[in-house]
C-alpha positions in Angstrom: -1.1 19.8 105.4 -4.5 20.8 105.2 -3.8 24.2 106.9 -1.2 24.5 103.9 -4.0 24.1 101.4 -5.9 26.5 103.2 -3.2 29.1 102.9 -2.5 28.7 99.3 -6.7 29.1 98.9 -6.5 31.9 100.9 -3.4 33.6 99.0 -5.4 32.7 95.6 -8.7 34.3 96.6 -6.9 37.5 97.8 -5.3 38.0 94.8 -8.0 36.9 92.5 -9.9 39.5 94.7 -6.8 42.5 94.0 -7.0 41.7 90.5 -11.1 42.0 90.3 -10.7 45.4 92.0 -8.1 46.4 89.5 -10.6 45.2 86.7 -13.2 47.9 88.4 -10.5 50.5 88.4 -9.8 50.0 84.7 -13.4 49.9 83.9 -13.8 53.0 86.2 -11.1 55.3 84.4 -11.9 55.4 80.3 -8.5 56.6 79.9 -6.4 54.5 81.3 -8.0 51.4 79.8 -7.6 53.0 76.1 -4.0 53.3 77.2 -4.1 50.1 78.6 -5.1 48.8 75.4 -3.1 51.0 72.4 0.1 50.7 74.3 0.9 47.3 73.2 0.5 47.8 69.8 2.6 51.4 70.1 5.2 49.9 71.3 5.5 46.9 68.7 4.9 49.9 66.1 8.5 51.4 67.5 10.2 47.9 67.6 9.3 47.3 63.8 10.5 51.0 62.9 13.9 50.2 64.4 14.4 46.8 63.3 13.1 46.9 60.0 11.9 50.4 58.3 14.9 52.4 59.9 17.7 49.5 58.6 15.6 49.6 55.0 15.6 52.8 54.5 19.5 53.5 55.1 20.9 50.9 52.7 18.2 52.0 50.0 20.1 54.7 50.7 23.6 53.6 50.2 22.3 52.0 47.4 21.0 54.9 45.5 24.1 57.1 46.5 26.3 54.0 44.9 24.8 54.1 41.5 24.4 57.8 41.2 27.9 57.9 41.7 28.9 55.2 39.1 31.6 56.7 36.5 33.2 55.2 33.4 36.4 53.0 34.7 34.4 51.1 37.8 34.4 47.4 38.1 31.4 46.6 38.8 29.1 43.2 39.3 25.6 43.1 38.2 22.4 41.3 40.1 23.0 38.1 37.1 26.4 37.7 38.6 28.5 39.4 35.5 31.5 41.6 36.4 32.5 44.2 33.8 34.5 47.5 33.6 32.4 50.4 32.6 32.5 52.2 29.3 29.8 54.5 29.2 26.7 55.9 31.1 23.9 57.5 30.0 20.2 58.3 31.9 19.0 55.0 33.0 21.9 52.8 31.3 25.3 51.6 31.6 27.6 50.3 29.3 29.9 47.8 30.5 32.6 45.9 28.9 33.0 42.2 29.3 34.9 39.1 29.1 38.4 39.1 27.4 37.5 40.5 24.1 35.8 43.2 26.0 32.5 42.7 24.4 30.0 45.0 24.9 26.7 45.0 27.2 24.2 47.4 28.1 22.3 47.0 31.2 20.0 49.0 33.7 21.8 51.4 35.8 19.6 49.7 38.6 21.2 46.1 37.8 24.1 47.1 39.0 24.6 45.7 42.3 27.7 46.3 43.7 31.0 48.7 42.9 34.4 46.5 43.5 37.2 48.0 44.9 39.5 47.6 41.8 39.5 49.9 39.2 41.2 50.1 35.6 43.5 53.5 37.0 44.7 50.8 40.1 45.1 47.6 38.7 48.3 46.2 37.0 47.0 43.0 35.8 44.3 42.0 33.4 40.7 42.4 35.1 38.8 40.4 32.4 
């Protein structure tokens, strides 16, 4: 038992000893300790580029294709939550009509949220 004790001492000081040498290596070459050193952060750099920046900037996107490509007759739901058919568009707003006595609303053209699929052209029964 003792000779196993031994041997694990042993095994521990000769890798404690391959490690310190490696230290002295690092400390010997400049450049591989700078690369030793920025390569972490590089690398969690690229994983945040792909994971978040790269996925962010495709839906802005999608998003900014979808209302530049708004036209009067598209249901559409605002960020409130209010689904209307619209009228008119000019620059930077939207004219939507609402409810069943098709009342009208104005509203950003960047409140708009989301373009349903059904249209006035398409659809045989009442929207509002």
């Amino acid at each position: 038992m003792i000779e196993k004790l031994f041997g694990i001492s042993t095994a521990l000081a000769e890798e404690a000893a391959a490690v310190e040498a490696t230290g002295e290596e690092l400390a010997a070459n400049p450049v591989a300790a700078l690369i030793s050193t920025f390569l972490p952060m590089v690398l969690i750099f690229v994983v945040f580029y792909f994971f978040l920046i790269r996925p962010q900037r495709k839906k802005d996107k999608q998003v900014k294709e979808m209302l530049n490509n708004l036209k009067a007759g598209d249901r559409v739901c605002t960020i409130g939550g209010i689904y209307g058919t619209i009228v008119g568009i000019k620059d930077d707003t939207v004219t939507l009509s609402v409810g069943r006595d098709n009342l009208s609303m104005v509203v950003a053209r960047w409140g708009i949220r989301s373009v349903e699929e059904i249209t006035i052209e398409n659809d045989a029964e009442a929207l509002n």
